[in-house]
C-alpha positions as CSV (number, residue, x, y, z in Angstrom):
1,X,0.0,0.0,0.0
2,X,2.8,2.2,0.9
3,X,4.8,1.9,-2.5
4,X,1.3,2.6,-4.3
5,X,0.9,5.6,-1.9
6,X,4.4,6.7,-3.4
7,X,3.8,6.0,-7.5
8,X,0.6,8.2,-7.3
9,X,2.6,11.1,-5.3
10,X,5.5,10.2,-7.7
11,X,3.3,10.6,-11.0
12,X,1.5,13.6,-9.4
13,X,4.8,15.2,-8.7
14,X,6.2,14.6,-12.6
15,X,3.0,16.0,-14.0
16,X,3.5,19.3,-11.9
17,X,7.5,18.7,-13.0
18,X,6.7,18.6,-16.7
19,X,4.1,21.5,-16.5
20,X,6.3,23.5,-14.9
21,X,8.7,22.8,-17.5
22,X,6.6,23.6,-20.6
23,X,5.3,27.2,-18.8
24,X,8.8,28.1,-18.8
25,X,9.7,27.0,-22.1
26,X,6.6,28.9,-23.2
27,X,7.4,32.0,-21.8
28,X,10.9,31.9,-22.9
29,X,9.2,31.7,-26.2
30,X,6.5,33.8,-26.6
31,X,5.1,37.2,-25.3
32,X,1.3,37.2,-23.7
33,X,-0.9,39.9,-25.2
34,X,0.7,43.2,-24.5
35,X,-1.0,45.7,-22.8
36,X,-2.8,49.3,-24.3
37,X,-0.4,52.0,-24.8
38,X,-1.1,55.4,-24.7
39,X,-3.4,56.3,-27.5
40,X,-1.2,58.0,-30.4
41,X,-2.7,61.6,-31.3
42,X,-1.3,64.9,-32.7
43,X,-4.2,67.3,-31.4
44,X,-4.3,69.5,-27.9
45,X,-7.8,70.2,-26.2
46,X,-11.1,69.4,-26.8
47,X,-11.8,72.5,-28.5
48,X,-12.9,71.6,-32.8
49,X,-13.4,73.5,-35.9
50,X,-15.5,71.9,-38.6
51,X,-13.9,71.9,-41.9
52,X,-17.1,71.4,-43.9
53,X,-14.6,71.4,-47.6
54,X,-14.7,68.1,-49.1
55,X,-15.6,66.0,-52.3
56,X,-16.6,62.5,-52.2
57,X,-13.6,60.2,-52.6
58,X,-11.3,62.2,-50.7
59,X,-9.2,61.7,-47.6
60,X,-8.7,63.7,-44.5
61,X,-5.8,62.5,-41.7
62,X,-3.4,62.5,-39.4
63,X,0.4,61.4,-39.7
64,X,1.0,59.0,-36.3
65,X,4.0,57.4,-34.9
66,X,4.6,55.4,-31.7
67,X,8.2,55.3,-29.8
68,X,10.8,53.7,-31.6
69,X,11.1,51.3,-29.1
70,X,8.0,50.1,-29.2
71,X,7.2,48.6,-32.7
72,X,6.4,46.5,-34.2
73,X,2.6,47.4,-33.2
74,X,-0.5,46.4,-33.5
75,X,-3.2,49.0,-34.1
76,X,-6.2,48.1,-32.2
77,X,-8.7,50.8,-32.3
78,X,-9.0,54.8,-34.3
79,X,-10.8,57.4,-33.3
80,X,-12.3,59.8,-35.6
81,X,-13.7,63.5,-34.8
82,X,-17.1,64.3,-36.6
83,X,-19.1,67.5,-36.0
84,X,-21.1,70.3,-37.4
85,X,-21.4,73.7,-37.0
86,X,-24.6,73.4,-35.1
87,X,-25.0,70.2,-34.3
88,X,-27.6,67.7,-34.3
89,X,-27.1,66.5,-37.7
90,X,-27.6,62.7,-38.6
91,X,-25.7,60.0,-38.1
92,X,-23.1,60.2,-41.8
93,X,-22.1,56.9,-43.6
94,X,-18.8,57.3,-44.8
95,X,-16.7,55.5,-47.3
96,X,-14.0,54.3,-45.2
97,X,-11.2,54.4,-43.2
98,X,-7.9,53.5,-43.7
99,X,-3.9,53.1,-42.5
100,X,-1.5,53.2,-44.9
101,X,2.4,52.2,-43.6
102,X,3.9,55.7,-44.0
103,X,3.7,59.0,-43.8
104,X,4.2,62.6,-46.2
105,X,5.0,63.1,-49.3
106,X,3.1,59.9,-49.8
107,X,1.3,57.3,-47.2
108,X,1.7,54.6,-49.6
109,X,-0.7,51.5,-50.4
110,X,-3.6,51.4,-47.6
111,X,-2.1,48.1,-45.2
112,X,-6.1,48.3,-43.3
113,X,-9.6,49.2,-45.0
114,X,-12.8,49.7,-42.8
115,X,-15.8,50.3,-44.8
116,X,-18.9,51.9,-44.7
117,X,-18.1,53.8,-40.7
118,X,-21.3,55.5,-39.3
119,X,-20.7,59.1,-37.5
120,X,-22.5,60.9,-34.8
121,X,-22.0,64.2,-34.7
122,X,-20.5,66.0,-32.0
123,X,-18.4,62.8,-31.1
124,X,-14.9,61.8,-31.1
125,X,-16.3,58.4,-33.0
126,X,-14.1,55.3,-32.0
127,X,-14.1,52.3,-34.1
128,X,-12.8,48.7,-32.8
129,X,-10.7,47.1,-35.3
130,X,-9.4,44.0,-32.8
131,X,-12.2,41.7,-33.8
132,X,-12.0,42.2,-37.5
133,X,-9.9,39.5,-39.7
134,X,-5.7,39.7,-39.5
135,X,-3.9,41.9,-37.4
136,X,-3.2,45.4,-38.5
137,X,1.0,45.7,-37.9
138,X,3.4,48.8,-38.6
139,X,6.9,47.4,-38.1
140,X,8.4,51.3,-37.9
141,X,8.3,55.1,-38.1
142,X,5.3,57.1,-39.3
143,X,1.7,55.5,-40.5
144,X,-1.4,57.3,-41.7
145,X,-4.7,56.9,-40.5
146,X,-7.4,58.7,-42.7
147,X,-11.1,58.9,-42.8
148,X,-12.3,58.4,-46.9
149,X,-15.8,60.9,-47.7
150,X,-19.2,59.3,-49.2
151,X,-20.9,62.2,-48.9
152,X,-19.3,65.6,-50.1
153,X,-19.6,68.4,-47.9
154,X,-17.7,71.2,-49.1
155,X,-19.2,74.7,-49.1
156,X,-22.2,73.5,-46.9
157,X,-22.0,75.2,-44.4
158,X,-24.8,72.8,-42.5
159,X,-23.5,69.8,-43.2
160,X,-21.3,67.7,-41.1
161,X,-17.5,66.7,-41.7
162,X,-14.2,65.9,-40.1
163,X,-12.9,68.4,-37.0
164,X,-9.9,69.7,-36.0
165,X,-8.5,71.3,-32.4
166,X,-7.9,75.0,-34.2
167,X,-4.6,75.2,-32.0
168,X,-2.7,75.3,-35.3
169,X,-1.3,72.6,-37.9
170,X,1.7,71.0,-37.0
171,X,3.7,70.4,-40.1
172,X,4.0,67.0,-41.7
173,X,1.2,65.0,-39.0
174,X,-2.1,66.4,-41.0
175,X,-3.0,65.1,-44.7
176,X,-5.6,65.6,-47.1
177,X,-6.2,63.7,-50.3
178,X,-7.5,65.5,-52.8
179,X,-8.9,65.0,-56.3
180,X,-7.4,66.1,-58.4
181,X,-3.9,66.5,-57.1
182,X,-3.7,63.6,-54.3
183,X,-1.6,64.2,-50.7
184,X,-1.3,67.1,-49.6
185,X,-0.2,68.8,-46.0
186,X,-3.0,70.0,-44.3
187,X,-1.2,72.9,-43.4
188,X,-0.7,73.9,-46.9
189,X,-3.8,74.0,-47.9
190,X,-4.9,76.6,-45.1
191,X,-5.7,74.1,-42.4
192,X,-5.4,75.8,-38.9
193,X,-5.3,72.8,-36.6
194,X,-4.6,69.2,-36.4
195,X,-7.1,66.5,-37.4
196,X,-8.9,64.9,-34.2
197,X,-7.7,61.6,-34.9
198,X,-6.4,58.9,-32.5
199,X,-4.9,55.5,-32.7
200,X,-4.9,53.0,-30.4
201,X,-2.1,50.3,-29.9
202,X,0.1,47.7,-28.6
203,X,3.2,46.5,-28.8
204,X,3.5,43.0,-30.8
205,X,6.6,41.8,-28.5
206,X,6.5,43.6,-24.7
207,X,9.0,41.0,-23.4
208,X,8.8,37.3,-22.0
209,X,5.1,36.1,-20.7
210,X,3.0,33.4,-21.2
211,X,0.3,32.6,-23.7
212,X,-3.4,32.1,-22.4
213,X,-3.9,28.7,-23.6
214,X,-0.9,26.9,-21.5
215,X,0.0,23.5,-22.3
216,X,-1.1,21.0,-18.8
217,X,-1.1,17.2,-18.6
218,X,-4.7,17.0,-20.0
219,X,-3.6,19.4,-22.9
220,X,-0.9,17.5,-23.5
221,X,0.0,20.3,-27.0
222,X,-0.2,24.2,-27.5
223,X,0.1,25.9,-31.2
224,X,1.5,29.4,-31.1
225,X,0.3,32.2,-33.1
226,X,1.9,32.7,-35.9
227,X,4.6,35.6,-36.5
228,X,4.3,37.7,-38.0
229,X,0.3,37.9,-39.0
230,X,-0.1,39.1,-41.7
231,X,2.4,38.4,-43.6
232,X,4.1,38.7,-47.4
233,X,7.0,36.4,-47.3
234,X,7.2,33.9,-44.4
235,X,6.0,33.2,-41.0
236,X,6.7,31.3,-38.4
237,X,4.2,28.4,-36.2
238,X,5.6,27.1,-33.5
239,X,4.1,24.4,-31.0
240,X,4.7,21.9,-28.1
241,X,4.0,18.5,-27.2
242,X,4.2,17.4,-23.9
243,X,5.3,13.3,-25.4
244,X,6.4,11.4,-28.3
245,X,3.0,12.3,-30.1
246,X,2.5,12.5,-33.9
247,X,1.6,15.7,-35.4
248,X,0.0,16.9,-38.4
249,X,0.4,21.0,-39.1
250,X,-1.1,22.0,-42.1
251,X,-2.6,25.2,-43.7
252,X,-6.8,25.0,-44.5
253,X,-8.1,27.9,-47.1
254,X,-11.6,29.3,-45.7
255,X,-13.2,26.8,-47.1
256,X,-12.0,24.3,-45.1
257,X,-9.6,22.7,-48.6
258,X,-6.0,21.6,-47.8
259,X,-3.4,23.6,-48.8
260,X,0.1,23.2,-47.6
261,X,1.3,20.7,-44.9
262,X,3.9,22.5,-43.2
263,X,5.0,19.1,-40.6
264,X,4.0,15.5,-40.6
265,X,5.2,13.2,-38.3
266,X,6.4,11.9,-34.9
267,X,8.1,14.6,-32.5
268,X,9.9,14.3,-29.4
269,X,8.7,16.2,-26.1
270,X,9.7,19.9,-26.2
271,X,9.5,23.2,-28.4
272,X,9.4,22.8,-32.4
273,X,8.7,25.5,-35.5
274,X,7.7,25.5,-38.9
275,X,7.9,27.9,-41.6
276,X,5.4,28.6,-44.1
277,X,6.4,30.7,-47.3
278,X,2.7,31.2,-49.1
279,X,3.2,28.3,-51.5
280,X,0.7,25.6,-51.7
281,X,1.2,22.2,-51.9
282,X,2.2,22.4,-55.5
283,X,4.4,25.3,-55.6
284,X,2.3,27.6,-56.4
285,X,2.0,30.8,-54.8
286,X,-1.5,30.9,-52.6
287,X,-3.7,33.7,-52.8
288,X,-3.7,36.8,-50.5
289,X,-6.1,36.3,-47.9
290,X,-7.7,34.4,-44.7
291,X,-6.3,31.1,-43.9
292,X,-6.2,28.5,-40.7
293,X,-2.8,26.4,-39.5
294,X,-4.5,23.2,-38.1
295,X,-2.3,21.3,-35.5
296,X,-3.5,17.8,-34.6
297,X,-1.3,16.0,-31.8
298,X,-3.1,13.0,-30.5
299,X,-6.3,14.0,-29.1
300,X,-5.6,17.4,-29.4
301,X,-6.8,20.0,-32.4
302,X,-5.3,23.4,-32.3
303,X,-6.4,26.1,-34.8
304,X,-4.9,29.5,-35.2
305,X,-5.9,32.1,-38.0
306,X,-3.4,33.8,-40.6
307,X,-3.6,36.5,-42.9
308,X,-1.3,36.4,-46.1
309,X,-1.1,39.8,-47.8
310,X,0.2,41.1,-50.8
């Protein structure tokens, strides 16, 4: 009885041993969700001025940029001022809004599109982006975040628009798109204040942590997130098992159809990675868009999302 006593307190103890283990591995790995920064913003005050002076299709903006230190980041939310001169106006349905990956002369290709935002006048309008498809990611320096008209407003002077603080317009962080002519500064064009526009972020890697999901003796394998996401050229899936298991990585298209396997086979307890370029199983380059690395180990199934981009 007493040497059965001891097995169970010996197995108990290597199953706390071995977790223990693959938490540290883990967070010698990867970084947990990083926490809100600051929200990123070029206006002062909560004082506006309507700028009621724009055709449909065009772009109004503001020029962002976290601490060096900080990126790559993830953009999480925007905020976008909308008023009128005296108020009360409907809510607006707007084109879009967009980030594009630099700054002035020109922002670039758009890296993010949101369409059709609704805005309330009188309201700094915030829009979530975290939930939507593929994470948004500026690896450095400036990025542009811009709101796109529907409805022209210029020369109205009832209707609503995009605001600014009237506490003058700091050169290079304001942009308009115009048609004809395309990006302009603000500032040049007569603008007297910055654009009430925010952006929300975090860092992508804020130091060693631990995921959400860690790997225990009845989850005997963990799948990491793939980095970066999105990508263009390669990213990186890493995972765990806790035994000798056989595992099966691949890459499913949203409609559930194989794509790629990216490992097949039986791995040894520990930390493993694979890489996955964009090429399908038959060397062809996959489309941009939505896709899902599938892990099965054993009993397990693991499923992470990725975006490949242009």
């Amino acid at each position: 009885m007493r040497e059965r006593t001891s097995w169970r307190h010996g197995l108990d103890f290597t199953a706390r041993w071995f977790s223990a283990v693959m938490v540290l591995a883990i967070a010698s790995y990867a970084a947990a969700s990083c926490p809100e920064e600051a929200p990123l913003k070029n206006y002062t005050g909560s004082g506006s001025v309507v700028c009621p002076c724009f055709a449909s299709g065009e772009e109004a903006g503001a020029v962002l940029q976290a601490p060096a230190e900080h990126y790559p980041i993830e953009i999480l939310r925007v905020g976008i001022g909308w008023g009128s001169v005296y108020g009360g106006t409907l809510q607006s349905l707007e084109q879009a809004i967009k980030i594009y990956p630099a700054g002035l002369p020109n922002p670039g290709t758009a890296i993010f599109t949101l369409e059709g935002p609704v805005l309330n006048d009188g309201y700094i309008n915030e829009f979530n982006l975290e939930p939507l498809p593929g994470e948004i990611i500026v690896n450095s320096g400036y990025f542009t975040v811009t709101l796109k008209f529907l409805n022209a407003n210029a020369g109205d002077p009832y209707a609503p628009s995009i605001i600014h603080d009237g506490n003058g317009c700091q050169a290079g962080k304001n942009v308009v798109y115009a048609i004809p002519g395309g990006w302009y500064s603000a500032c040049a064009l007569g603008v007297t204040g910055d654009w009430i526009v925010y952006a929300v972020y975090r860092r992508v890697n804020c130091g060693a942590g631990v995921e959400d999901d860690l790997i225990t003796p009845n989850q005997p394998a963990w799948l990491a997130r793939p980095r970066p996401n999105p990508f263009s050229s390669e990213t990186e899936i890493s995972f765990l098992v806790a035994d000798h298991e056989m595992v099966d990585l691949s890459v499913m298209d949203v409609r559930g159809r194989h794509v790629a396997t990216l490992a097949s086979g039986v791995f040894a307890p520990g930390l493993h990675s694979a890489a996955w370029s964009g090429r399908a199983a038959d060397g062809t380059q996959a489309s941009p868009g939505i896709y899902f690395v599938t892990m099965d180990a054993g009993p397990v199934r693991r499923t992470e999302r990725l975006v490949l981009s242009r």
